[in-house]
C-alpha positions as CSV (number, residue, x, y, z in Angstrom):
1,X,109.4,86.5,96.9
2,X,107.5,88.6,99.5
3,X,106.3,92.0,98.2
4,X,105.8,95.0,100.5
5,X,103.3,97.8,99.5
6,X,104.8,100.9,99.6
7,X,104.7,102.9,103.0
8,X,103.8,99.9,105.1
9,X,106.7,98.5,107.6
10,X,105.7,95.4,109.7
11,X,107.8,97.3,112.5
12,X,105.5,99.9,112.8
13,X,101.8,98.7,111.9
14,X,101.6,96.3,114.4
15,X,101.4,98.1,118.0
16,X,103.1,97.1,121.0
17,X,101.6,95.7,125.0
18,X,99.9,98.3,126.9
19,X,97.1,100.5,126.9
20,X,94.6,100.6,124.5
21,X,95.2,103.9,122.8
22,X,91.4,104.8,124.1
23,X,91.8,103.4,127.2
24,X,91.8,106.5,129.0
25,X,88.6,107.4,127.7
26,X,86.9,104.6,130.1
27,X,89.4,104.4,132.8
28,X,91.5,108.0,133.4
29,X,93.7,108.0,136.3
30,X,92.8,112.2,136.4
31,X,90.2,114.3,134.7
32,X,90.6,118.0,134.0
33,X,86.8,119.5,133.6
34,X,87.4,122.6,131.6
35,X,84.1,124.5,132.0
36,X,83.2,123.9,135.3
37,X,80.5,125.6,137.4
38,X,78.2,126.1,140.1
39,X,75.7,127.5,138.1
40,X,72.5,125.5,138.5
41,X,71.2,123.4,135.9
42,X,74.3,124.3,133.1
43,X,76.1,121.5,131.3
44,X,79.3,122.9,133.6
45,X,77.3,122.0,136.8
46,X,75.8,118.7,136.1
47,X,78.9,117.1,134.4
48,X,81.4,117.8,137.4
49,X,78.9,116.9,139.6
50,X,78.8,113.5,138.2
51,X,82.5,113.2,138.1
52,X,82.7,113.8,141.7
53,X,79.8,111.7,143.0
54,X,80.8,108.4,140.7
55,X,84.2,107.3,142.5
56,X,86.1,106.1,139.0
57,X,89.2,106.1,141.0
58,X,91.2,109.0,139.4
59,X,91.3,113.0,140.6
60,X,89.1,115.4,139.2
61,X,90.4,119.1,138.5
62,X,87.9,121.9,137.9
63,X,89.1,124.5,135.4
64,X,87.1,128.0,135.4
65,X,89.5,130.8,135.5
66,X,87.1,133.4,137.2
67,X,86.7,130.5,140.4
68,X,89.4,129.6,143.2
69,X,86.5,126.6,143.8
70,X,83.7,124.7,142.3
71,X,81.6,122.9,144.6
72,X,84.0,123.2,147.5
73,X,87.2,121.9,145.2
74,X,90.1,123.8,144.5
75,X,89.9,125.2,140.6
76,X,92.8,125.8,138.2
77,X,92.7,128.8,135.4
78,X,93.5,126.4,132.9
79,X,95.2,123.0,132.2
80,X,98.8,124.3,132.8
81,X,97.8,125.0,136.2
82,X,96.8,121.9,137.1
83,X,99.1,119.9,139.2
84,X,100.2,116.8,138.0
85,X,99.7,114.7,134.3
86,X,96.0,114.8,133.1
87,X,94.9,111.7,131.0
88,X,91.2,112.8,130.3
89,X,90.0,116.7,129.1
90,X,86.3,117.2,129.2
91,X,85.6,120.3,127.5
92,X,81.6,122.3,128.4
93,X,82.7,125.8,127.1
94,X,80.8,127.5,124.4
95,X,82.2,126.5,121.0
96,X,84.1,129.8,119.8
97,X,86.6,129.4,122.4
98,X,86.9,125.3,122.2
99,X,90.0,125.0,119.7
100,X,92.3,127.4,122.1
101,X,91.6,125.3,125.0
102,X,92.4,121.8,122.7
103,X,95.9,124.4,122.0
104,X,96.5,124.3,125.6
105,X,95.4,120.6,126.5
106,X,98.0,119.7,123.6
107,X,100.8,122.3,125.4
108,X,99.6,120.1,128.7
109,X,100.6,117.0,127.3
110,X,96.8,115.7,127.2
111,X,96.3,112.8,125.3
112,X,92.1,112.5,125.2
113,X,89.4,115.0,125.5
114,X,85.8,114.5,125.4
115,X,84.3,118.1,123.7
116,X,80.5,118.1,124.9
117,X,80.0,121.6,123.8
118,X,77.9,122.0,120.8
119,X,77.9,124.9,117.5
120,X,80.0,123.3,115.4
121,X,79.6,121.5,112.0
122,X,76.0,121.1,112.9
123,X,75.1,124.9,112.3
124,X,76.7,125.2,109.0
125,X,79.9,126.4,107.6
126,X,81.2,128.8,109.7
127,X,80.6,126.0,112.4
128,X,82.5,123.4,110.2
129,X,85.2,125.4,109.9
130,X,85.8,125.9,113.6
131,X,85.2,122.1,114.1
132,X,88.5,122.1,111.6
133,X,90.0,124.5,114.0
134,X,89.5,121.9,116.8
135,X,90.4,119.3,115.0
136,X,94.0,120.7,113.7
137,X,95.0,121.8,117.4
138,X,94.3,118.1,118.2
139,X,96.1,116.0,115.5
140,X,99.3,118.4,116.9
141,X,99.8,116.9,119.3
142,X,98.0,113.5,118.6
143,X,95.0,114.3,120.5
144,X,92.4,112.1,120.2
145,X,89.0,113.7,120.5
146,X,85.6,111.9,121.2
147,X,82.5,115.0,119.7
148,X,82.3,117.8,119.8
149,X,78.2,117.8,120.3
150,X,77.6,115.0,122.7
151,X,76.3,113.8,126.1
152,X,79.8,112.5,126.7
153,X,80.9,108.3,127.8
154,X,80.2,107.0,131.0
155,X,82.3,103.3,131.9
156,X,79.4,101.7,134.4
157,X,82.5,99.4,135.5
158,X,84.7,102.0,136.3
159,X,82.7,104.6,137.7
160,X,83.2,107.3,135.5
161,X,80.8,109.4,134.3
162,X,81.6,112.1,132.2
163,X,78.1,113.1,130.6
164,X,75.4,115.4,131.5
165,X,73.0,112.9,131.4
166,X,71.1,112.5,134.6
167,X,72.1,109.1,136.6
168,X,74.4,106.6,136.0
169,X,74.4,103.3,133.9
170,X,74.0,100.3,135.5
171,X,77.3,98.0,135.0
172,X,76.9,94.8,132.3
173,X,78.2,93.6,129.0
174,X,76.9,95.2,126.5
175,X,78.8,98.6,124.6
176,X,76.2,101.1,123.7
177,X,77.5,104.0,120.9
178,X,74.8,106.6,119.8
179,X,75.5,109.5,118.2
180,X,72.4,110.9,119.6
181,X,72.7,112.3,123.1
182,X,69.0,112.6,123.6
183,X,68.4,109.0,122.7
184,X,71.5,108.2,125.4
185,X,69.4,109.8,128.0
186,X,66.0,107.6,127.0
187,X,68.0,104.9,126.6
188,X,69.6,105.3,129.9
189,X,66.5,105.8,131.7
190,X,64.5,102.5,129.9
191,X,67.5,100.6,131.0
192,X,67.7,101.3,134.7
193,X,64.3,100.4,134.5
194,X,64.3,97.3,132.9
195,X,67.4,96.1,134.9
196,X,70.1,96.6,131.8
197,X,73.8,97.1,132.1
198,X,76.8,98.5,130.0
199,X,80.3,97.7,129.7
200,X,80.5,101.1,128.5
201,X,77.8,103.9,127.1
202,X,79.2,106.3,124.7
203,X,77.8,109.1,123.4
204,X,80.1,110.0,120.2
205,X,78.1,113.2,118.2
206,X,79.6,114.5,115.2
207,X,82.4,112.4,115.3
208,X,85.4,115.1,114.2
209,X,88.0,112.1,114.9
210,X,86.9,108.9,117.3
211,X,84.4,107.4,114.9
212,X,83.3,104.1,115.0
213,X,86.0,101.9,113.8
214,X,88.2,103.0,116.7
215,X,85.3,102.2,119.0
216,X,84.5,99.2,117.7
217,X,88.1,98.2,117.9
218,X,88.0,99.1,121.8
219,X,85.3,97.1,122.3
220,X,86.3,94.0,120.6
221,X,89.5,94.1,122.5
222,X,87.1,94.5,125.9
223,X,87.0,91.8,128.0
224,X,83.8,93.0,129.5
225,X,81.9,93.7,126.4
226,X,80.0,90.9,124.9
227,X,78.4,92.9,122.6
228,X,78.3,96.0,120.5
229,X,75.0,98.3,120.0
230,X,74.8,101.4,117.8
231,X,72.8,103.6,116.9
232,X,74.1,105.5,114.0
233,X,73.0,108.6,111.6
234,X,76.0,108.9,109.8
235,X,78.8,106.1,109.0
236,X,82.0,108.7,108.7
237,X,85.1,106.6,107.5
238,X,83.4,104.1,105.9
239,X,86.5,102.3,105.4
240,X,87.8,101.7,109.1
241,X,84.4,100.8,110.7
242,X,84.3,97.9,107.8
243,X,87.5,96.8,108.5
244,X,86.9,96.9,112.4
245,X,83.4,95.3,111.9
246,X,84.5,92.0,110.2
247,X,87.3,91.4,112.4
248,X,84.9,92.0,115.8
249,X,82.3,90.9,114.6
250,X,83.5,86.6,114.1
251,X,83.8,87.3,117.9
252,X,81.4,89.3,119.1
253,X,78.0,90.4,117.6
254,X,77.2,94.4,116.5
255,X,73.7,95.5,116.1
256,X,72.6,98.1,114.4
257,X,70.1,100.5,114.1
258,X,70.4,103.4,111.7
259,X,67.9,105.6,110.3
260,X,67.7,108.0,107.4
261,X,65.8,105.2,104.8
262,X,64.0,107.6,103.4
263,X,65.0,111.3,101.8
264,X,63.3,112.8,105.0
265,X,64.9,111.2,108.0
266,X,67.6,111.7,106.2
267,X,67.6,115.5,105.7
268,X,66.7,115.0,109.6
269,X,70.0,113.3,110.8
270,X,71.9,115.9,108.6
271,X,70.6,119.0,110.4
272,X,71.3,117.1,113.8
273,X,74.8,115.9,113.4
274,X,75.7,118.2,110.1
275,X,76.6,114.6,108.3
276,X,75.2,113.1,105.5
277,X,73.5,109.6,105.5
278,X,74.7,108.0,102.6
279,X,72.9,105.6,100.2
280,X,70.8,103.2,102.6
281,X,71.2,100.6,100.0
282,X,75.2,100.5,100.0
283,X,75.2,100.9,103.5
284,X,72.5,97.9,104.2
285,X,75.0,95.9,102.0
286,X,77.9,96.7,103.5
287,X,76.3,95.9,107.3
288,X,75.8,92.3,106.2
289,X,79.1,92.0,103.9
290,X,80.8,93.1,107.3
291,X,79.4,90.6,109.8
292,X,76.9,93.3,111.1
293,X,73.3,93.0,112.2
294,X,71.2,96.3,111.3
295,X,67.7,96.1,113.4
296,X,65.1,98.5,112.8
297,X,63.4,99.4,116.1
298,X,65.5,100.7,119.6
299,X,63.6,97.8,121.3
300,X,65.5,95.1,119.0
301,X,68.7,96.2,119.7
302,X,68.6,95.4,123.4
303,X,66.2,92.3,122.5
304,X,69.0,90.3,120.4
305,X,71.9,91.7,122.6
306,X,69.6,89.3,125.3
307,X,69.6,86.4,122.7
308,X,72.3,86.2,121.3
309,X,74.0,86.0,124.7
310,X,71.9,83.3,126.1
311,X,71.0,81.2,122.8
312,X,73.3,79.9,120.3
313,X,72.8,81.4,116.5
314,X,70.2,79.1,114.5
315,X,71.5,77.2,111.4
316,X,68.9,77.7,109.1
317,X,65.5,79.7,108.9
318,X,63.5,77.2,109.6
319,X,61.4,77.4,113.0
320,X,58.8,74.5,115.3
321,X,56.3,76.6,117.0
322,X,55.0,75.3,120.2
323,X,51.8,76.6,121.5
324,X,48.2,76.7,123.3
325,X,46.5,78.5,121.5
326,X,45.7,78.6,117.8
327,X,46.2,82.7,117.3
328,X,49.3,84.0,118.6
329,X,50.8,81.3,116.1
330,X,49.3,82.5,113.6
331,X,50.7,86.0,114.5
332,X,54.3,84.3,115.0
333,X,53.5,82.5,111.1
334,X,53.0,85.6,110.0
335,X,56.2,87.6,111.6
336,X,58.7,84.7,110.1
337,X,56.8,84.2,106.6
338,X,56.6,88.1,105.8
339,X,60.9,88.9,106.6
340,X,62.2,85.4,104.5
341,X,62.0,82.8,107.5
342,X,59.6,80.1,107.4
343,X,57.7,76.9,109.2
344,X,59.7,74.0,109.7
345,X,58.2,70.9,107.8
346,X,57.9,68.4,110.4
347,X,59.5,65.4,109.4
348,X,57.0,62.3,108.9
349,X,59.1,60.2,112.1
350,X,58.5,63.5,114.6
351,X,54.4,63.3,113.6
352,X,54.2,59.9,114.3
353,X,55.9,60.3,117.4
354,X,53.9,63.4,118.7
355,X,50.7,61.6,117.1
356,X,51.5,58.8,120.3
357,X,51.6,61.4,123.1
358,X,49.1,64.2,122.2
359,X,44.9,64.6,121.6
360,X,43.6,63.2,118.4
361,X,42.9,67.0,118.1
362,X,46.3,68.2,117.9
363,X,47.2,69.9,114.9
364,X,48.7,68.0,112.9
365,X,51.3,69.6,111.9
366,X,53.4,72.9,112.6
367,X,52.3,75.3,114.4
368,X,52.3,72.3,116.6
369,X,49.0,73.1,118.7
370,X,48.9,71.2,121.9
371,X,45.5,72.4,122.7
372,X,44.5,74.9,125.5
373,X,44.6,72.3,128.2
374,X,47.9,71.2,128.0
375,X,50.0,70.9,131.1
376,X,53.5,71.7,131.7
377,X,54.1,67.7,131.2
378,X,52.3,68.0,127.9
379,X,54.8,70.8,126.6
380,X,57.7,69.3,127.8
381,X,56.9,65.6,126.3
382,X,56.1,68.0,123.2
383,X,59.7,70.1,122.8
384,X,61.4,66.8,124.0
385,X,60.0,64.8,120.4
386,X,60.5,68.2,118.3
387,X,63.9,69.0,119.7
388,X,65.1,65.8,117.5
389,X,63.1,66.8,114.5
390,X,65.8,67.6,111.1
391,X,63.7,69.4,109.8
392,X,64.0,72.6,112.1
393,X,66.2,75.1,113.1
394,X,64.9,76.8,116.1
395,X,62.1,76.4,118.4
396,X,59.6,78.9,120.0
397,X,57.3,77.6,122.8
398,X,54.5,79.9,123.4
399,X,51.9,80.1,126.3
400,X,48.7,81.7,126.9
401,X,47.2,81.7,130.7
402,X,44.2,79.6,129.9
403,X,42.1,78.2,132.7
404,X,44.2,75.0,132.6
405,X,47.3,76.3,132.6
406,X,49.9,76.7,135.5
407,X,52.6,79.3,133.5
408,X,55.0,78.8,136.6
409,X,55.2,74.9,136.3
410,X,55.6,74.8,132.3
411,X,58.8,77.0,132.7
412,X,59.7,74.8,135.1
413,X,60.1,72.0,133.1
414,X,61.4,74.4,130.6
415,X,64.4,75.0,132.4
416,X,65.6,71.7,131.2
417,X,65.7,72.5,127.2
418,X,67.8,75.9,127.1
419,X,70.8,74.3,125.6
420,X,69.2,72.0,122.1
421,X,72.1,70.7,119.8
422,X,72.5,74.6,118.7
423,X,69.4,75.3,118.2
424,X,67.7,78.2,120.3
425,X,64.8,78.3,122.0
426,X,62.4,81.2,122.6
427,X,59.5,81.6,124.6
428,X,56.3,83.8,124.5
429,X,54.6,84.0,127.8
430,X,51.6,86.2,127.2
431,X,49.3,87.5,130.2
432,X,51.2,89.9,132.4
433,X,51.2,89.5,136.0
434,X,50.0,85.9,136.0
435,X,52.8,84.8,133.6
436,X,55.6,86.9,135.5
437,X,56.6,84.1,137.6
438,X,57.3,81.6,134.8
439,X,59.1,84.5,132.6
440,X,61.3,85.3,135.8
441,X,62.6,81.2,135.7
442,X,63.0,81.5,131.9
443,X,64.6,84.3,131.4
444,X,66.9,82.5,134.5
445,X,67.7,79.6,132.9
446,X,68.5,81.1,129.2
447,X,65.5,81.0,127.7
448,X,64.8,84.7,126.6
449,X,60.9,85.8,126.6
450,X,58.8,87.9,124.9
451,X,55.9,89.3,125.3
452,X,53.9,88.9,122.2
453,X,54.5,86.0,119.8
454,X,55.3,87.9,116.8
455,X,58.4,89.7,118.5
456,X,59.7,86.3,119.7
457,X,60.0,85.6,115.9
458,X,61.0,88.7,114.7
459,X,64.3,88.1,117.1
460,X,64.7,84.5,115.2
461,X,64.5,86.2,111.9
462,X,67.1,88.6,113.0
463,X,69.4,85.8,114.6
464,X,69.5,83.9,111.2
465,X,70.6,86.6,109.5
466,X,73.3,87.5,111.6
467,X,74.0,83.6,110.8
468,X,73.7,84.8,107.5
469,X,75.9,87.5,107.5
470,X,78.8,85.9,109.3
471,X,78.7,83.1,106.8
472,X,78.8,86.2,104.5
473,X,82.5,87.1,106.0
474,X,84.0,83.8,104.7
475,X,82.7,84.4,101.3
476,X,84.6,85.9,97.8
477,X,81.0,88.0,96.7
478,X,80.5,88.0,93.0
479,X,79.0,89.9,90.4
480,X,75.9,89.2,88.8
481,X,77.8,88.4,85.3
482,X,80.2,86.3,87.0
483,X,77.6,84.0,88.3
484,X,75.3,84.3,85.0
485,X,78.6,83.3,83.3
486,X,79.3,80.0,86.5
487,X,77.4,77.7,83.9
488,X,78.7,78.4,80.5
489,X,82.3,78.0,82.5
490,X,81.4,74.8,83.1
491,X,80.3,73.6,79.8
492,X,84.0,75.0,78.3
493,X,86.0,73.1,80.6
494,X,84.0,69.8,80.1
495,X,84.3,70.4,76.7
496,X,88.0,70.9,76.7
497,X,88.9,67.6,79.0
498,X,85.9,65.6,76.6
499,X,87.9,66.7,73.9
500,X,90.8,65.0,75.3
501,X,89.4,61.8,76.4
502,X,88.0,61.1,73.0
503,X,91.1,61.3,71.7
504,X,92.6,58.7,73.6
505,X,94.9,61.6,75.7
506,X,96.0,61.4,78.8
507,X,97.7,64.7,78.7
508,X,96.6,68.2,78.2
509,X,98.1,70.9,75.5
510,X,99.8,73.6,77.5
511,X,97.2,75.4,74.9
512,X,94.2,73.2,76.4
513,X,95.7,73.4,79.8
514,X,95.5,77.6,80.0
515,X,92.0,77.1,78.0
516,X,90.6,75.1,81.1
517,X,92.3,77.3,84.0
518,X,90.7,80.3,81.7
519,X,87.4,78.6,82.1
520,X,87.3,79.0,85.9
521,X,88.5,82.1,86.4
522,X,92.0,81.5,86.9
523,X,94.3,84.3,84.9
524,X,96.6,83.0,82.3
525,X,99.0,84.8,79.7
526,X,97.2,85.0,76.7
527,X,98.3,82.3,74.4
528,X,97.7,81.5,70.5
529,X,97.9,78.5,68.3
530,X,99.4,79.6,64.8
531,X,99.6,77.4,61.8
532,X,102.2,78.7,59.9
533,X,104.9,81.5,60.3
534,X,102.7,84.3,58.6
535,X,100.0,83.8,61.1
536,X,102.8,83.7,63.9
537,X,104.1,87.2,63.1
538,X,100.8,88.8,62.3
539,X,99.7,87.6,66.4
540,X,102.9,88.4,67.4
541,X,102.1,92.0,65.8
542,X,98.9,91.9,67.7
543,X,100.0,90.6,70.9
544,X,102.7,93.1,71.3
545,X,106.5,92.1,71.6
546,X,108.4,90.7,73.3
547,X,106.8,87.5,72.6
548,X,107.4,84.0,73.0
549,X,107.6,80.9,70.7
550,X,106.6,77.5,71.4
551,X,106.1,74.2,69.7
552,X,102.5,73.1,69.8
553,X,102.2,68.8,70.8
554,X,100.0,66.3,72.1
555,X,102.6,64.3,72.3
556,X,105.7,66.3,73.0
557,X,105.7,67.7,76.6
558,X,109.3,68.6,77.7
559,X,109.5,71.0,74.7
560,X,113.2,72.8,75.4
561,X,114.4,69.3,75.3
562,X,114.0,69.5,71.6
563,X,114.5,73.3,71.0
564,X,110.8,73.7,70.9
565,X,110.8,77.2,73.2
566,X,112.3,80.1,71.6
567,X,112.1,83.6,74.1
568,X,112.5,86.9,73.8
569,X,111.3,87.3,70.6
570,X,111.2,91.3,69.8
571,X,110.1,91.4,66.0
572,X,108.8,90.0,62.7
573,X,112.1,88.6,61.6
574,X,112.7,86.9,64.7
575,X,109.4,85.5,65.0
576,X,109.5,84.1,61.4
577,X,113.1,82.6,62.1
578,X,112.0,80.7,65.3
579,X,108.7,79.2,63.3
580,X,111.3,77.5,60.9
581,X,113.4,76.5,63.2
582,X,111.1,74.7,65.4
């Protein structure tokens, strides 16, 4: 028999085809900017500005009731004016005035607004309650609404950019949340830079209704996202982004870097956003319980979203290092052995064989030190014997530009062990300009690079434990006591079946047979073995009644055959009458 749970219907919690409910957040067919301007330099300015000159495909419509025009386009006084259905609001007026204008977008029929303009929750009470304000014109008419007190979302792939943020994101596959807009804007600018593209980049602020759960939900549904980065001060409904992680997360990875570890950052992200951190510990726990990857530097975030998308997730903890030069392994030692990683032990058969191809002076052992004048044939001989070792997990092949060495040529031969029987391969090319060439054909072929040694195996330590944490989502977690009591479990159900077997039995009491599902956990109705009637009624007394009566046998098991079951047994009397009759 199926049971429902009360206010759940099948026919409604599953939704239909269609568009995502946040679709038009990324790709609107119109835009209304309420709040545009000519004035140089304002929020007003600089946001319709970047709607016009980033073709999304869609119409833009200035709002500013004291303008007929804003930057040569015709202006409405307000969303009612506006010709046509608008599928995107992006609100730049000062706060006071924000929940009249949501009133109207509702009236409008508007289905998404992005709120950019700041004073609310993050000045204090009188700013919280306005953000309520906002927030109760919106859920009127189902409104979803991304803020207030953010840069606003720009969709690279699209073309839109609804943000003040100066520039445009470069198109790729990675999903970047913040709810910093400052750090969206530094960011931004590393990324154009370094050559780095978004699916989407999403300023999200205070997060008064689209939090992170309904983002990571887009996302995971996003075709052109292959993975999720966040930076996050406050974790909001707790409930929905856990629930969201661990289903996106089997698919595609979510890194995360939060801050607020200690009291002070923590009184920090509360003054910026106006919400409160939370216990680091829970949250830490929760991240891996829920598939996620939690980073702690900005650089990481964009480092694993490289390797994780060109290198397959190690097994184990257990890394070879490759290398030239005695130092930067030492430095990579270090990185794995100080965050719970550790040096593969080569196994005797890989020694042997690298004993037949390298110096006499090689080291012996892991770091494998191929001395500073290997070749690019001695490095590749090298990774071909250790990619069969059992002992490792992952490999990182590092390089210094010694007088010897031709960088170029050893990534060459490189190219050919990206892909190793799931285990990934990193590479440290130290020296700058004279390694760039051979980091270009790494980085090429799959093979991410790092600069410095010690990075390269930072990124491995983080790539096991998202391993980790994804084994994590398969798991039933237990409490301490549960697994301080796995043990003695064991010992009373050996006991019980020993018991048994001495005895010559082949068959279990229906008394022994709860005892031993008991034992591992499994719940049973509580049962009783009384010896004569008296010390039937008092457990029946005890138990509670109804109760019910049955004959206790090693021997007998069909017991209603021979009126050994007697039910429904609701006092003394009866309880004493079924004893003699059985």
């Amino acid at each position: 028999m199926a049971i429902k749970a009360p206010g759940t219907d099948p026919a409604t919690a599953i939704l239909g085809g269609g568009r995502h409910p946040l679709e038009s957040f990324f790709s609107p067919r119109s835009v209304a900017l309420i709040g545009a301007t000519e004035t140089p330099g304002s929020v007003g300015r600089t946001v319709f500005w970047n709607l016009i000159s980033n073709p999304f495909g869609g119409t833009v419509f200035p709002v500013n009731p004291k303008r007929d025009s804003v930057l040569g386009i015709k202006a409405y006084p307000n969303v009612a004016a506006v010709p046509g259905e608008v599928e995107l609001a992006v609100i730049t007026t000062p706060a006071p005035g924000v929940p009249a204008i949501v009133r109207e977008c509702v009236d409008a029929g508007i289905k998404n607004a992005i709120v950019i303009s700041a004073g609310f929750k993050e000045t204090g009470p009188e700013g919280a309650a306005l953000e309520q304000k906002l927030l109760d014109e919106a859920r009127r008419g189902r409104m979803r609404i991304i803020g207030p007190n953010c840069l606003g979302l720009m969709s690279p792939i699209s073309g839109l950019n609804a943000t003040f943020g100066h520039g445009m994101a470069l198109p790729g596959n990675v999903g970047f949340i913040s709810q910093s807009g400052a750090l969206c804007t530094a960011v931004l600018d590393w990324s154009v830079t370094e050559k780095v593209g978004f699916s989407a980049f999403i300023s999200i602020g205070s997060m008064s209704d689209v939090g992170w759960g309904d983002l990571i939900d887009y996302l995971g549904n996003d075709p052109k996202t292959r993975a999720i980065l966040i930076y996050m001060e406050s974790i909001g409904d707790a409930r929905y982004f856990l629930s969201a992680a661990r289903e996106v997360a089997l698919t595609k990875p979510i890194i995360v870097i939060k801050p607020g570890r200690s009291e002070e950052a923590a009184k920090a992200a509360a003054s910026h956003t106006g919400s409160l951190t939370g216990s680091d510990e829970v949250l830490h726990a929760a991240f891996r319980r829920s598939g996620v990857l939690r980073v702690n530097n900005i650089s990481d975030l964009f480092y694993m979203a490289e390797v994780l998308a060109k290198q397959p997730r190690p097994r184990g903890p257990r890394m070879t290092i490759i290398t030239n030069a005695g130092g930067p392994a030492v430095l990579a030692t270090d990185a794995l052995a100080t965050n719970n990683a550790e040096l593969a032990k080569l196994a005797p058969e890989t020694v042997a064989a690298l004993n037949e191809i390298l110096p006499s002076a090689w080291s012996h052992g892991n770091p494998v030190d191929i001395l500073g004048d290997a070749k690019a044939d001695r490095y590749a001989k090298t990774l071909e014997i250790v990619s069969k070792d059992p002992n490792t997990d992952a490999f990182l092949v590092i390089l210094t530009p010694q007088a010897m060495t031709d960088s170029t040529a050893t990534a060459e031969v490189m190219k050919s062990y990206a892909k190793l029987n799931g285990k990934p391969v990193l590479a440290s090319w130290m020296g700058g300009n004279d390694v760039a060439n051979g980091v270009s054909i790494l980085n090429s072929a799959g093979i991410p690079t790092f600069p410095y040694p010690d990075t390269a195996a930072r990124q491995f330590v983080y790539m096991y434990r998202y391993t980790y944490n994804l084994r994590g989502l398969y798991e039933t977690p237990q409490s301490e006591e549960v697994q301080a009591d796995e043990s003695d479990r064991r010992v009373r159900a050996e006991a019980i079946l020993q018991k048994a077997l001495d005895e010559g039995r082949e068959i279990l009491t229906e008394f022994e047979s709860k005892e031993l599902l008991s034992a591992y956990g499994i719940p049973v109705v509580k049962t009783v073995i009384a010896a004569d009637a008296e010390s039937a009624a008092a457990t029946a007394k005890e138990l509670g009644y109804p109760v019910v009566l049955k004959l206790y046998s090693e021997t007998i098991t069909h017991k209603s055959d021979v009126g050994g079951v007697k039910l429904n047994l609701q006092d003394e009397a009866a309880v004493r009458r079924a004893f003699e009759n059985i």
